[in-house]
N, C-alpha and C positions, 0 to 999 in steps of 0.2 A: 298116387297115395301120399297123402301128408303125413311125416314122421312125426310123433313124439318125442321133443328133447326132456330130458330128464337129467341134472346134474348135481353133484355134489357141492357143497358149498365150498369145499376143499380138492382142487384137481386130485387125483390120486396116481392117473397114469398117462405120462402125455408123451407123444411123439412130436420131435425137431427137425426138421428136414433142414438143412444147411447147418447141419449144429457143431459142426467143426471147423464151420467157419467163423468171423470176426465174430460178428454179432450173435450168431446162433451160440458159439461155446459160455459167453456168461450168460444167455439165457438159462441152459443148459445148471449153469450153475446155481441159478436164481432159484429156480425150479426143484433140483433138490436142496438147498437150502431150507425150502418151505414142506419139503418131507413128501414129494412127489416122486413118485418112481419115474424116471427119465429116458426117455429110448434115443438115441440121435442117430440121425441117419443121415448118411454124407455118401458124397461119390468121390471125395477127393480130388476133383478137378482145380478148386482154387481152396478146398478148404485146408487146414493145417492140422497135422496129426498131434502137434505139441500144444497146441491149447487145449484139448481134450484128457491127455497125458495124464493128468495129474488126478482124473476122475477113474480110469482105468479098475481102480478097486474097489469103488465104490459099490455096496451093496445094491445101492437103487437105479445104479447106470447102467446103460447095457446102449452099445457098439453095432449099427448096422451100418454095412459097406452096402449101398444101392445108388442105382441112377434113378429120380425120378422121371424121368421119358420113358419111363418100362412103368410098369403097373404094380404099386405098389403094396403086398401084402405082410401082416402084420398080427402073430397068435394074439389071443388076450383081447381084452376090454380097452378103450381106450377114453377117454376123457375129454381132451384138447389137442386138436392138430396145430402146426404152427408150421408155416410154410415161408421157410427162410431160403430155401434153394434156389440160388440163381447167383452169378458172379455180378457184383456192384459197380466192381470200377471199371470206366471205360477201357482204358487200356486190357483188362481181361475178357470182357466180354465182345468188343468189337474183333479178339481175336479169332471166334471162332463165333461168327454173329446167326447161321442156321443152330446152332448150339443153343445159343443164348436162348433166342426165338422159342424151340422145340422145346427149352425146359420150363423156361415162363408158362405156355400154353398147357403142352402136356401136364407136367410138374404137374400146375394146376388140376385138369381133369383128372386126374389119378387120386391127387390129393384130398380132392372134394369126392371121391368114389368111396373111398377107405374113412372118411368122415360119415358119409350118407351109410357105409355098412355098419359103422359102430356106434351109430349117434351121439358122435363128436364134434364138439364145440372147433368151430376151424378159422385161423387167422391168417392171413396173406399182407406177407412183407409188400405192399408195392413200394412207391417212390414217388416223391417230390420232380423224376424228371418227367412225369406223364403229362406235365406242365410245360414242357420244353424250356425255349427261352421266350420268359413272360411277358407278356404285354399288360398284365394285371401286377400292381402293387399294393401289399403282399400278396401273396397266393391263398385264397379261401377256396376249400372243395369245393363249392357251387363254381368256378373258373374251368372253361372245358380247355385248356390248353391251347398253345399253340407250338406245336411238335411240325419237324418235317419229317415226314411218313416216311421217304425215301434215302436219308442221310444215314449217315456211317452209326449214328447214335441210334437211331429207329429202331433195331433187332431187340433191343432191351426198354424202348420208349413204348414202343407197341405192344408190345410182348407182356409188358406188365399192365398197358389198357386191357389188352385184352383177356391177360387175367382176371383183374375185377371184372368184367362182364361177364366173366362167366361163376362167378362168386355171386353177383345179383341178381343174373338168372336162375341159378340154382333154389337162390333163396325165397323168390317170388312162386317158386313152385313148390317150396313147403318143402323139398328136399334136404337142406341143411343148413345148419345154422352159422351163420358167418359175420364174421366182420373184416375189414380192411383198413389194414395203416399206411398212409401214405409216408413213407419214411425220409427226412431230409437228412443232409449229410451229418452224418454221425464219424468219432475218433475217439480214439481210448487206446488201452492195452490192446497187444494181440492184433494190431495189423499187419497185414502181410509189411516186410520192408518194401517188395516191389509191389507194393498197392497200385502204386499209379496215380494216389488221388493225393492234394495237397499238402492235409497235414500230413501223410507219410511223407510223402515227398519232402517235405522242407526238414521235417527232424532229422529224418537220417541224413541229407544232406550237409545238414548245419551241425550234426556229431562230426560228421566226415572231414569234414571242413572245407567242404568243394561248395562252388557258386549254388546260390539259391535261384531253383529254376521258377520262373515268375511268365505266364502265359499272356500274353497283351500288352495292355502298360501297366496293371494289377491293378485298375480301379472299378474294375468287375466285384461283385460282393457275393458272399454266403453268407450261410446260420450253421455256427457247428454246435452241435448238440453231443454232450458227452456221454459213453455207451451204457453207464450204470442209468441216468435218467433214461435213456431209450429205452431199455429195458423194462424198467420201472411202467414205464406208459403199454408199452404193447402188453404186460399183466394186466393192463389198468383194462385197456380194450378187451382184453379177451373174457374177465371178469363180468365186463357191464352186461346192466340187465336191465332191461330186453335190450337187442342187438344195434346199436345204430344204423339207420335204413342210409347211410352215407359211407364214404370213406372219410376218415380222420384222419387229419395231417397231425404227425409226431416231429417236433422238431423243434429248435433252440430260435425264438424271434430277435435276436439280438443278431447285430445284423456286422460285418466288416468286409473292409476289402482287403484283396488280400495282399495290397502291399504292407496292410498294418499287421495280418496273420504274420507275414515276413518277418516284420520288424519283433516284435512280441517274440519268435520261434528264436530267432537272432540273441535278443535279452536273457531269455532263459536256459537257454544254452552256454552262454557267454561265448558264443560264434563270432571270426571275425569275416567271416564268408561275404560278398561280394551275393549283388542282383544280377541272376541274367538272363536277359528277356528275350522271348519266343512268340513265333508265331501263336493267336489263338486259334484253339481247335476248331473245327468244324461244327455248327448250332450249340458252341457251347454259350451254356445262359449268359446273360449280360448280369440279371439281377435275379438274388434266391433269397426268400426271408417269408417263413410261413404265416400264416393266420390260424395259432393256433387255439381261437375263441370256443371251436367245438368241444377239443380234447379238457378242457379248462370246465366246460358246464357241464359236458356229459360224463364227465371221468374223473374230475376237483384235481386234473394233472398238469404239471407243468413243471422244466429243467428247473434243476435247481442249483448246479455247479456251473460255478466263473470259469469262463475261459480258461484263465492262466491256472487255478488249477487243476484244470482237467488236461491242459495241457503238458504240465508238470509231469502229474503221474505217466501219460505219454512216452516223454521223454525217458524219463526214469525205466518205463519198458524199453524202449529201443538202446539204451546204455546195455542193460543187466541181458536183454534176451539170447538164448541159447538154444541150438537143439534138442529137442527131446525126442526119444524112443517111442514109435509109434505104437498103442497101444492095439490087442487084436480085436479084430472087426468079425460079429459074427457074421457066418455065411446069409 
């Protein structure tokens, strides 16, 4: 049976799955901002109580403590799913890599079930590492990667292939309606301190004053893409109309390595911190910088904040940040 989607022109009521984490909680935000009633759903595994905090009263927000690996149910009508559950940074997810796997896949299947029962419009966070480390320069969705299956990275390279396949199967059977962002690395407010991933890594270090940990010899590159523009696009995606029959890469094409990310974090900080270099990690990419021409025709999106101040504001979180009181999670 082929569903009828049917939508408002204005979300009215959407569920977040990771929305306590980085990126999920200013979605979170976005969303009611635009006068969306907001549901976030978190397991708290890597997500953070105190970025949510501050929504705790909010009339339109409302607090669900769940695992997607269990099957997820949800009273009410719903509008738009957004599937942000899943730990991002290596160092989190390789810690508990059957985890990762189970949430990516399941996550999914559940995710797209509770879609397919409300006839909800549903977006999956993937990633820019489905691309492993590249052999194509930049990376354009029509590129099938080249990942190794079997390495320490694989739990979450696979995990998030195998999501989208199962997003495009669903869709080809008229079951639901989906899109997919392939997300490159993003930073803002609101990262874990022990993210694990660069720009943490270097700010807090370089507040701290301790050496700046630099993997290789840092002439490996990224694209950082600041979390308000991320944001900005995966509305932009979940918005378009009719669905894109692709995944769309969301991401900053401006390209650095990252001895220069160093240097730049060093400056604005006014750190007098010391480089010191490490082995690189296992299939970590050599080179990351999206192709992001689809998002651009099919969405009119594209970052639009500098580096340095996106990395400011950054900084300026990891100076000021404190704990907050977690706020209660309905059963």
């Amino acid at each position: 049976m082929t569903i009828e989607f049917a939508h408002p022109p204005v979300p009215r009521r959407a569920l977040v799955a990771g929305g306590a984490g980085f990126l999920g909680s200013h979605l979170c935000d976005a969303l009611l901002a635009q006068g969306c009633e907001v549901i976030c759903l978190d397991s708290f595994v890597t997500g953070d109580a105190a970025n949510v905090a501050p929504l705790a009263n909010h009339p339109g927000f409302t607090l669900v403590e769940a695992d997607v690996r269990e099957p997820v149910r949800i009273e009410g009508p719903l509008d738009r799913i957004y599937n942000l559950a899943c730990a991002a940074s290596p160092r989190h997810y390789q810690a508990d890599p059957l985890h990762t796997m189970m949430t990516c896949v399941h996550g999914a299947v559940h995710l797209l079930e509770l879609a397919e029962a409300k006839g909800a419009r549903f977006l999956q966070a993937s990633t820019s590492e489905v691309y492993g480390d590249p052999e194509q320069h930049p990376q354009a969705e029509s590129y099938l990667g080249h990942v190794n299956c079997t390495g320490p990275r694989a739990c979450y390279d696979e995990g998030k292939r195998a999501a989208e396949t199962i997003c495009f199967d669903l869709a080809r059977q008229g079951r639901a309606d989906v899109r997919v962002a392939r997300i490159f690395n993003t930073y803002g407010p609101r990262m874990r301190r022990d993210d694990g991933r660069i720009v943490s890594n270097l700010v807090v270090q370089a507040l701290a004053g301790r050496p700046l940990t630099v993997h290789g010899d840092g002439t490996q590159t990224r694209s950082f893409c600041f979390v308000a523009d991320l944001v900005a696009g995966l509305q932009a995606l979940m918005e378009a109309d009719p669905a894109p029959t692709t995944p769309v890469n969301l991401g900053n094409p401006e390209e650095y390595t990252i001895l220069a990310l160093a240097e730049i974090v060093r400056r604005l900080t006014g750190s007098g911190s010391d480089l010191a270099f490490h082995p690189l990690p296992t299939d970590d990419p050599r080179r990351r910088r999206p192709d992001i021409g689809q998002a651009r025709q099919l969405l009119g999106w594209a970052p639009s904040t500098p580096l340095e101040a996106g990395l400011a504001a950054t900084i300026e979180h990891f100076r000021l940040a404190a704990p907050a009181p977690r706020p209660r999670a309905v059963p």
